[in-house]
C-alpha positions as CSV (number, residue, x, y, z in Angstrom):
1,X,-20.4,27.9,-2.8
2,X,-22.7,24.8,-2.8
3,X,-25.4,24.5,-5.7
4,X,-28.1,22.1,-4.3
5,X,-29.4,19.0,-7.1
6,X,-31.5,16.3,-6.1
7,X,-33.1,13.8,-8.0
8,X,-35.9,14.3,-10.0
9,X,-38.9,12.9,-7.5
10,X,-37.3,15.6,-4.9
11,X,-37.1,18.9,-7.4
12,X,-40.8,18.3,-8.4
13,X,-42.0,18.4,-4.9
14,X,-39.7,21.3,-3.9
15,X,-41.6,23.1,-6.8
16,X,-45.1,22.9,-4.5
17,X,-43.4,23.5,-1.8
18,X,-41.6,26.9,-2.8
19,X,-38.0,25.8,-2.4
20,X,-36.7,28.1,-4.9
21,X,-33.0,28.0,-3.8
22,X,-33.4,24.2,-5.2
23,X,-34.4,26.0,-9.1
24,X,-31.7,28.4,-8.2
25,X,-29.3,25.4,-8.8
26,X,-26.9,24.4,-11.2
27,X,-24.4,22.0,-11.8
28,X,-21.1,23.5,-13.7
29,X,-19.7,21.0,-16.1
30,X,-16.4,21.6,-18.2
31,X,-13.5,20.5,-19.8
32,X,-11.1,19.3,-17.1
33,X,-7.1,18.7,-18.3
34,X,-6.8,15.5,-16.1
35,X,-8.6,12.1,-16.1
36,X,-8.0,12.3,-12.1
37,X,-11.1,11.7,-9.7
38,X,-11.1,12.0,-5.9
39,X,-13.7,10.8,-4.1
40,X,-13.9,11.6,-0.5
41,X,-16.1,9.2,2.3
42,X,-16.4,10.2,5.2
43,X,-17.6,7.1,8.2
44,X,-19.4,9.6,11.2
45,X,-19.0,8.4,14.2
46,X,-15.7,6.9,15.1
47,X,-14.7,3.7,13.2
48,X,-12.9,1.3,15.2
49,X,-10.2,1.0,13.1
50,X,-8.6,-1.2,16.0
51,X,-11.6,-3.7,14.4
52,X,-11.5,-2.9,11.0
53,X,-7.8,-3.3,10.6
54,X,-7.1,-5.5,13.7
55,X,-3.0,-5.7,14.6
56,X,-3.1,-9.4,15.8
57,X,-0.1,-9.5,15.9
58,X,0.5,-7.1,18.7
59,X,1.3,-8.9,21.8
60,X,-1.4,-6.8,23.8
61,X,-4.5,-6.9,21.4
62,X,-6.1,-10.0,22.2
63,X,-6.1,-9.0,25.8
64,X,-7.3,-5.4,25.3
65,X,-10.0,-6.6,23.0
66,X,-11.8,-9.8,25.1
67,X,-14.9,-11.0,23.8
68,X,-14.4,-8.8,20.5
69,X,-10.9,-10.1,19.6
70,X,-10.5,-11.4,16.1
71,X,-8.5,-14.8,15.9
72,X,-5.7,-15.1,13.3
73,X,-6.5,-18.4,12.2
74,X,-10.1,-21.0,12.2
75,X,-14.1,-19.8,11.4
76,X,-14.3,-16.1,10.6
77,X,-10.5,-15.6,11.2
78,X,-9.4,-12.2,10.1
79,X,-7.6,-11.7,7.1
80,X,-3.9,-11.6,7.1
81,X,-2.0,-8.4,5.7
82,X,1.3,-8.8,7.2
83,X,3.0,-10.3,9.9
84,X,1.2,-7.7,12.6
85,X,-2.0,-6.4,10.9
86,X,-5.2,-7.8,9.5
87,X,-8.6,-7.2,8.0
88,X,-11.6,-7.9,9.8
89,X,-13.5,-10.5,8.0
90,X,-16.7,-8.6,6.4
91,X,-13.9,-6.5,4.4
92,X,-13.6,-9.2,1.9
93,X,-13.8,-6.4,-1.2
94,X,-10.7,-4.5,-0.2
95,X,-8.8,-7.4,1.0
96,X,-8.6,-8.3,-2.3
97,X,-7.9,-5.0,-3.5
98,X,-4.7,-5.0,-1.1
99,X,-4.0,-8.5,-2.7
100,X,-4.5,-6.1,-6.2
101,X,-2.2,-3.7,-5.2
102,X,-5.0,-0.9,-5.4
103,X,-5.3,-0.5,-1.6
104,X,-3.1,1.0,1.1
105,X,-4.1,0.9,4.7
106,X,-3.1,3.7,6.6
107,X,-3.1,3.1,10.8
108,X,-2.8,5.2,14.2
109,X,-3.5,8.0,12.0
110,X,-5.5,11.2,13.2
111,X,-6.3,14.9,12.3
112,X,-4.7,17.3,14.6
113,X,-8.2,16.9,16.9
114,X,-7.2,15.2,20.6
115,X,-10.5,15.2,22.1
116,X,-13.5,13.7,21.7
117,X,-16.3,15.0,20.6
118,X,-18.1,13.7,16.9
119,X,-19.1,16.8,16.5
120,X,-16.2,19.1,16.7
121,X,-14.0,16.1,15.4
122,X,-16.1,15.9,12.6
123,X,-15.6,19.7,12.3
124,X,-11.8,20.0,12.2
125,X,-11.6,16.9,9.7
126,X,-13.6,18.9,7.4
127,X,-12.6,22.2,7.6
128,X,-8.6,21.1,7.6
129,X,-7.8,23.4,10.4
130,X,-6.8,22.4,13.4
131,X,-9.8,23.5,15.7
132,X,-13.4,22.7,16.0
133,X,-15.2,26.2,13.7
134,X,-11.6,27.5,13.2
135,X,-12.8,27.6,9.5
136,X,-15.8,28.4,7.5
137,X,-15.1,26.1,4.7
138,X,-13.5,23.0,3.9
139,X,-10.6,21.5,2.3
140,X,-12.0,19.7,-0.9
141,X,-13.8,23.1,-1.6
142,X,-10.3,25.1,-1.3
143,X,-8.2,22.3,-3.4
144,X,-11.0,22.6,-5.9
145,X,-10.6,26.0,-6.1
146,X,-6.9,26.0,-6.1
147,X,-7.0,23.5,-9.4
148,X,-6.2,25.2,-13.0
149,X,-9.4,27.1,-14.2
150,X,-10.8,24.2,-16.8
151,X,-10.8,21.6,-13.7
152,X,-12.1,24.2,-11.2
153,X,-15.3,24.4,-13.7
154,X,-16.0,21.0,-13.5
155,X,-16.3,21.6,-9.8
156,X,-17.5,18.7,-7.6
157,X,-20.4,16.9,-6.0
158,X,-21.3,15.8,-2.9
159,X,-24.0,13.3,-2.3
160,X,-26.6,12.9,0.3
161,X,-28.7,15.7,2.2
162,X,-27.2,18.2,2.8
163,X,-23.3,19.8,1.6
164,X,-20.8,18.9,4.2
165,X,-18.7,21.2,5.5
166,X,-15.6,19.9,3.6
167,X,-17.6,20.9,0.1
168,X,-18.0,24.5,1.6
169,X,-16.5,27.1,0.1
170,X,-15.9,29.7,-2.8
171,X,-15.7,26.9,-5.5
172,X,-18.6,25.8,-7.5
173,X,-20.4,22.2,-6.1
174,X,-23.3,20.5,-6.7
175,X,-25.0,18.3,-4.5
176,X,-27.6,15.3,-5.0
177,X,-29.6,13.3,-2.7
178,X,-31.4,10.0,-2.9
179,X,-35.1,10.6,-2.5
180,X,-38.5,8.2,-1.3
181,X,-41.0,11.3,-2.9
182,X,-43.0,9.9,-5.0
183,X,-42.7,11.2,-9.3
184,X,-45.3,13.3,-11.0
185,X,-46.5,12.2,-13.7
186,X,-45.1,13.5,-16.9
187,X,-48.2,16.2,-17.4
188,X,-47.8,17.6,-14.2
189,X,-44.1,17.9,-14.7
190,X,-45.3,19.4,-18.6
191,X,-47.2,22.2,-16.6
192,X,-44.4,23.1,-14.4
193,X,-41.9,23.2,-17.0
194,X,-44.1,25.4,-18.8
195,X,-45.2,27.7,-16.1
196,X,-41.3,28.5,-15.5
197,X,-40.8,28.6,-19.7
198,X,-41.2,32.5,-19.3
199,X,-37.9,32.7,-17.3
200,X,-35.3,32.5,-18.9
201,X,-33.1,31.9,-15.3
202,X,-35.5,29.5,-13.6
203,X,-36.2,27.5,-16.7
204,X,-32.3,27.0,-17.7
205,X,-32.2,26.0,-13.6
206,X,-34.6,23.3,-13.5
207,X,-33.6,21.3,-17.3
208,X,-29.7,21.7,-15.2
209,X,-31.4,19.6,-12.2
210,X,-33.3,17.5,-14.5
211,X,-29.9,16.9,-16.4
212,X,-27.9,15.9,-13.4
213,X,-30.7,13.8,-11.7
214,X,-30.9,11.8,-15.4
215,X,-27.0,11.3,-14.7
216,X,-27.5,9.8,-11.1
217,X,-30.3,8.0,-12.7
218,X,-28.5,6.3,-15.3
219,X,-26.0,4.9,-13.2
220,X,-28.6,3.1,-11.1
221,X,-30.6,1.9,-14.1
222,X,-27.3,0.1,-15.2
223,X,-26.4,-1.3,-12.3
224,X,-29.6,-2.9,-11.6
225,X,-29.7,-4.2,-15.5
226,X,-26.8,-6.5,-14.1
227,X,-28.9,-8.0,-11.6
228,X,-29.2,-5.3,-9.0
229,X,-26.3,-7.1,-7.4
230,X,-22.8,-5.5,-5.4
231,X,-20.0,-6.9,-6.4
232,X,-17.8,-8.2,-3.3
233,X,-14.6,-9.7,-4.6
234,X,-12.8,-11.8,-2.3
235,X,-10.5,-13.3,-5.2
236,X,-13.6,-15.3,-6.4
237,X,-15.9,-12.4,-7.2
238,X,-18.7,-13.2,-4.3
239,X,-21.9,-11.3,-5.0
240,X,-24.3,-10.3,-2.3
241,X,-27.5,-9.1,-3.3
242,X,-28.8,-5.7,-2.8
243,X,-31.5,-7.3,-1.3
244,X,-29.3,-8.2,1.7
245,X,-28.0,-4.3,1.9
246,X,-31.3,-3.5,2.2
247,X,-31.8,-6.0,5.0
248,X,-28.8,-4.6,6.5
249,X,-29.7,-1.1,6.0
250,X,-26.8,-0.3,3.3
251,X,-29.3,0.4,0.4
252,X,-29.3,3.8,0.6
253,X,-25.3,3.9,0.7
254,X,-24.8,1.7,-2.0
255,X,-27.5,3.8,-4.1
256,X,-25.4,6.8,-3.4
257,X,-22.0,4.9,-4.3
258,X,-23.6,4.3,-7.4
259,X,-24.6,8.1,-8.2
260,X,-21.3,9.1,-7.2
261,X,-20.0,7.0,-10.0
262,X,-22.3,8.5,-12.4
263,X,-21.2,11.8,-11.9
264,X,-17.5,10.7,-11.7
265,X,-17.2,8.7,-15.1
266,X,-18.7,11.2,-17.6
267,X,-15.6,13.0,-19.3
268,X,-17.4,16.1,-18.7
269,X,-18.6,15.6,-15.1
270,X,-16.6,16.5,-11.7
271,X,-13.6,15.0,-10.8
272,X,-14.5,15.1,-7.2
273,X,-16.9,13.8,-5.1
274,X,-17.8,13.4,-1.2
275,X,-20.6,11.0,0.4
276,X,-20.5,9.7,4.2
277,X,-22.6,7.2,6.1
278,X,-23.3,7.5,9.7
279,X,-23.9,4.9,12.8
280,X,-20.3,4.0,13.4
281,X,-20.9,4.9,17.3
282,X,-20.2,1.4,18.7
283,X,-20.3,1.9,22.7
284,X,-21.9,-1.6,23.1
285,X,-22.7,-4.9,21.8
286,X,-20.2,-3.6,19.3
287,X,-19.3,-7.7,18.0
288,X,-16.4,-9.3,16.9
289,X,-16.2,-11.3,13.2
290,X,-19.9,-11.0,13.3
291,X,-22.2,-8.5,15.3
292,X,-23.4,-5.1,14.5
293,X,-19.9,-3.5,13.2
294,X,-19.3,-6.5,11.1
295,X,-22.8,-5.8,9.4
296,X,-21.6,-1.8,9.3
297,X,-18.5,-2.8,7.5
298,X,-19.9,-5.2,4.9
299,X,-22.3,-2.7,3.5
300,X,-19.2,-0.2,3.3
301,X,-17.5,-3.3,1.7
302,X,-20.2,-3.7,-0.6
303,X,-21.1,-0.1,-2.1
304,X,-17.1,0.6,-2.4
305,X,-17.2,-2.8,-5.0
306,X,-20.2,-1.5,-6.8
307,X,-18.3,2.0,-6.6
308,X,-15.4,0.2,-8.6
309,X,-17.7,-1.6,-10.9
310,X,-20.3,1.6,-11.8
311,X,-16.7,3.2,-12.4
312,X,-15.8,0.8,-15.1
313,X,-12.4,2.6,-17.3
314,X,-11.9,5.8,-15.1
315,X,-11.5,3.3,-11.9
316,X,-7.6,3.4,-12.9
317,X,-7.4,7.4,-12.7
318,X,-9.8,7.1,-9.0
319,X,-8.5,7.5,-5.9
320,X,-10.6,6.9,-2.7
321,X,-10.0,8.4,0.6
322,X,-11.8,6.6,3.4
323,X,-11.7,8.2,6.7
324,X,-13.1,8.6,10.0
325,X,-12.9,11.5,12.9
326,X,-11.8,9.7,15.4
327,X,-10.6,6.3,16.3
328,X,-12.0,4.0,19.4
329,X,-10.5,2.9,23.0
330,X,-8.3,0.3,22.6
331,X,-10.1,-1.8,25.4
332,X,-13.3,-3.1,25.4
333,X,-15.9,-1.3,27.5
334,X,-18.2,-2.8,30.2
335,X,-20.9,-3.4,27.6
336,X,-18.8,-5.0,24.8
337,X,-18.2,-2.0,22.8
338,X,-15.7,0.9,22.8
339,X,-15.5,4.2,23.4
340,X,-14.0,7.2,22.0
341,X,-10.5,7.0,20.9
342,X,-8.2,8.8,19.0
343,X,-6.0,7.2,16.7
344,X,-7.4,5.5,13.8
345,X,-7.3,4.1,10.6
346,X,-8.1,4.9,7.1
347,X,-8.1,3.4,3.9
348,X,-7.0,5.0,0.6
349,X,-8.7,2.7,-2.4
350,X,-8.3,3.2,-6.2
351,X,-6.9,1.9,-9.7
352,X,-4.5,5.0,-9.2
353,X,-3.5,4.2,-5.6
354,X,0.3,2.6,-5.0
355,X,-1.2,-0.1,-2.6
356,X,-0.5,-3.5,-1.4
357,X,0.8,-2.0,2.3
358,X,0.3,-1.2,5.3
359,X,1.6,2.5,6.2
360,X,2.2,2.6,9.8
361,X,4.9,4.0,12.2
362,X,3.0,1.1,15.1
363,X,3.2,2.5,18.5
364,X,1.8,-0.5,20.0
365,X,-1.0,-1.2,22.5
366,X,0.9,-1.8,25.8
367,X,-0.2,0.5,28.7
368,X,2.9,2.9,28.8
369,X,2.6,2.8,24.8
370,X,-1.5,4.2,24.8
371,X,-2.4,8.0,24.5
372,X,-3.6,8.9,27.8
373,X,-3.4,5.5,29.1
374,X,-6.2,4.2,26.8
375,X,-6.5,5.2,22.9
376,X,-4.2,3.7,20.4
377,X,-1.3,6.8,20.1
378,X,-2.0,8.7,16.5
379,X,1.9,8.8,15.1
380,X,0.5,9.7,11.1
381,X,-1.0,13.1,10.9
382,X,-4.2,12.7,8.4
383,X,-3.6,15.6,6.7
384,X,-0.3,14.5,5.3
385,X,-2.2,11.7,3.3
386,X,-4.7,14.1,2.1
387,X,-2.2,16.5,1.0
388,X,0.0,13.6,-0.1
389,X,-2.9,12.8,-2.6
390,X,-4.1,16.1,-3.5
391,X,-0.7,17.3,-4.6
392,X,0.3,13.8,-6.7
393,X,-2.9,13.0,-7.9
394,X,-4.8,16.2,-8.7
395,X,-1.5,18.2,-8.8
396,X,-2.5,20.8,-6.2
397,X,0.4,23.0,-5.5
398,X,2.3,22.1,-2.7
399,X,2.7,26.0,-1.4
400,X,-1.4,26.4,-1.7
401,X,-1.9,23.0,0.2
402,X,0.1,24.4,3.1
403,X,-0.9,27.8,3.5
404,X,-4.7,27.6,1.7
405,X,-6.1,23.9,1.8
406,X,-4.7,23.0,5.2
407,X,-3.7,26.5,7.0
408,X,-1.0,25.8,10.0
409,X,-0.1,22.9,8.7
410,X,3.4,22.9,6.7
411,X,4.9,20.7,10.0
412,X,2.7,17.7,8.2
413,X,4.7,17.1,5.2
414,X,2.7,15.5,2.3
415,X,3.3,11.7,2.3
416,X,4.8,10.6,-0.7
417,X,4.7,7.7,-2.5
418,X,0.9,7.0,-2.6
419,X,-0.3,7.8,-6.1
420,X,1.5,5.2,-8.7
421,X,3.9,6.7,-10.9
């Protein structure tokens, strides 16, 4: 059950327009017995985590990968992990959050999908079944609503448009999206308030919105008071200016990182949240150390930092799931870019995480060792981080995740070990 918020500039013209669903709204705060937040992002389009996390150290890579090939040492060298696996350069944020011990990378991971369509990829990652529209709702809705009742009040809330599939379901969300409509002035937005002052149901509805949008808001007015800079720390605390997300078209992400941690770091807000980003389709001109990808992954780099910093104390209770529906081919294509894939990788980010490792049973990249003769070979099923975290971190019962959150899935035991003790 999704309960749509937007921010303020967005309500008011919804009011014109007769979008009563968006007065219907609400956003259910309460108590919650754990300082635990989840947050949930979701890349659409098929990260090439074969980019992203490159395994230079794989005898085959450099030759699968050509013109795109990252180099282990010299000028925008990736940076080193271990002895096989790497971080493409742009990722200078959670590099040093490896170095910190508050990042694991996860690789050749996958949800039980196999073929290679966004859209029903996209599908079965967020439902937590294992077909495309097998399921009506998702799995962050279900583990919401298998938490004790005090937490399951707080709910959740997903930023950005519309609520994702993975936010569907019987428990109580909220949702908020960024906004260009221009504000009324304060007495049109008297008149309306007064105009719905003779319902009781519509006017407790709109001063909820106009409570949650003040939430969002306040987050952003802070972190532009510190210079309306993202924090990138590579071990020396490099700051890129928004002003370069914008020129790189992360603005809107990094705004919604922001919100997210607005929400999250009120002791009476949600303890989960969901955003995504889209245009990680890279079938050409896809780049190596710099290039279209590389400018893709710094923005993600950037709002994850300002996610951390707009988090301030309850970053040590936060963990981050990072994931994508797919990975990419493990050759480069005829037009320097790559095509759908299958395995992947993912990143799992937080003051709560057990990090500083690579969690990887490598298949390789040698012909005979590729899924079908061309994708990197998924050998971690996806699920088993998710329910690895859910169970450890927001102590959802390990029965419920298998036969509730994740249905058919009690052959993908939870992963343990990934939430410090």
């Amino acid at each position: 059950m999704s309960r749509s918020l937007s921010r303020r500039s967005f309500l008011e013209a919804s009011l014109f327009t007769g979008a009563s669903s968006l007065l219907a709204s609400r956003l259910a705060f309460a108590d919650a017995p754990t300082e635990a937040r989840f947050v949930f992002v979701l890349l659409r389009g098929a990260l090439d985590g074969l980019s992203a996390v490159p395994p230079v150290g794989d005898p085959a890579y450099a030759g699968l990968r050509g013109q795109i090939a990252l180099a282990k040492s010299g000028d925008d060298a990736a940076l080193p992990l271990d002895s096989t696996f790497a971080m493409h350069p742009a990722l200078k944020f959670l590099h040093a959050s490896y170095a910190a011990k508050e990042l694991a990378v996860l690789h050749a991971v996958a949800s039980p999908y196999r073929e290679r369509s966004h859209f029903d990829g996209q599908n079965v990652l967020e439902n937590g079944g294992v077909v495309p529209h097998g399921l009506n709702s998702g799995w962050i809705n279900r583990a919401i609503d298998a938490l004790p009742a005090a937490a399951r009040g707080a709910g959740g809330v997903a930023l950005g448009a519309n609520v994702p599939l993975a936010m569907r379901g019987p428990a109580v969300v909220a949702s908020w999206s960024p906004t260009k409509i221009a504000a009324l002035d304060d007495d049109t937005m008297a008149r309306i308030t007064d105009l719905y002052s003779g319902d009781a149901l519509l006017s407790r509805r709109l001063a909820e919105a106009l409570e949650s949008d003040a939430i969002a808001n306040e987050a952003l007015a802070a972190a532009n008071a510190e210079g309306d800079e993202a924090m990138m720390g590579d071990g020396d605390n490099v700051v890129v200016r928004d002003q370069e997300q914008r020129r790189r078209g992360g603005a809107r992400f990094l705004e919604t990182a922001r919100a997210a941690a607005g929400f999250l770091r009120r002791e009476d807000g949600p303890r989960v949240a969901m955003f995504d980003t889209s245009g990680w389709d890279t079938h050409a001109n896809e780049g190596g150390a710099q290039g279209q990808l590389a400018l893709r992954l710094r923005a993600l780099d950037g709002a994850l930092a300002s996610l951390k910093e707009s988090l301030g104390p309850a970053w040590r209770h936060t963990v981050i799931l990072v994931a994508t529906e797919f990975g990419r081919t493990a050759a480069i294509n005829g037009t320097r870019g790559t095509d759908h894939g299958t395995g992947a990788a993912a990143f799992l980010l937080g003051g709560a995480v057990a990090g500083g490792r690579v969690l990887a049973d490598w298949p390789g990249l040698s012909r005979s060792a590729l899924y079908e003769g061309r994708d990197l070979r998924p050998t971690r099923d996806l699920r088993s981080v998710m329910k690895g975290v859910l169970r450890d971190h927001l102590l959802v019962p390990a029965s419920v995740l298998d036969s509730t959150v994740f249905p058919g899935s009690s052959a993908a035991r939870a992963t343990d070990g990934l939430i410090r003790g």
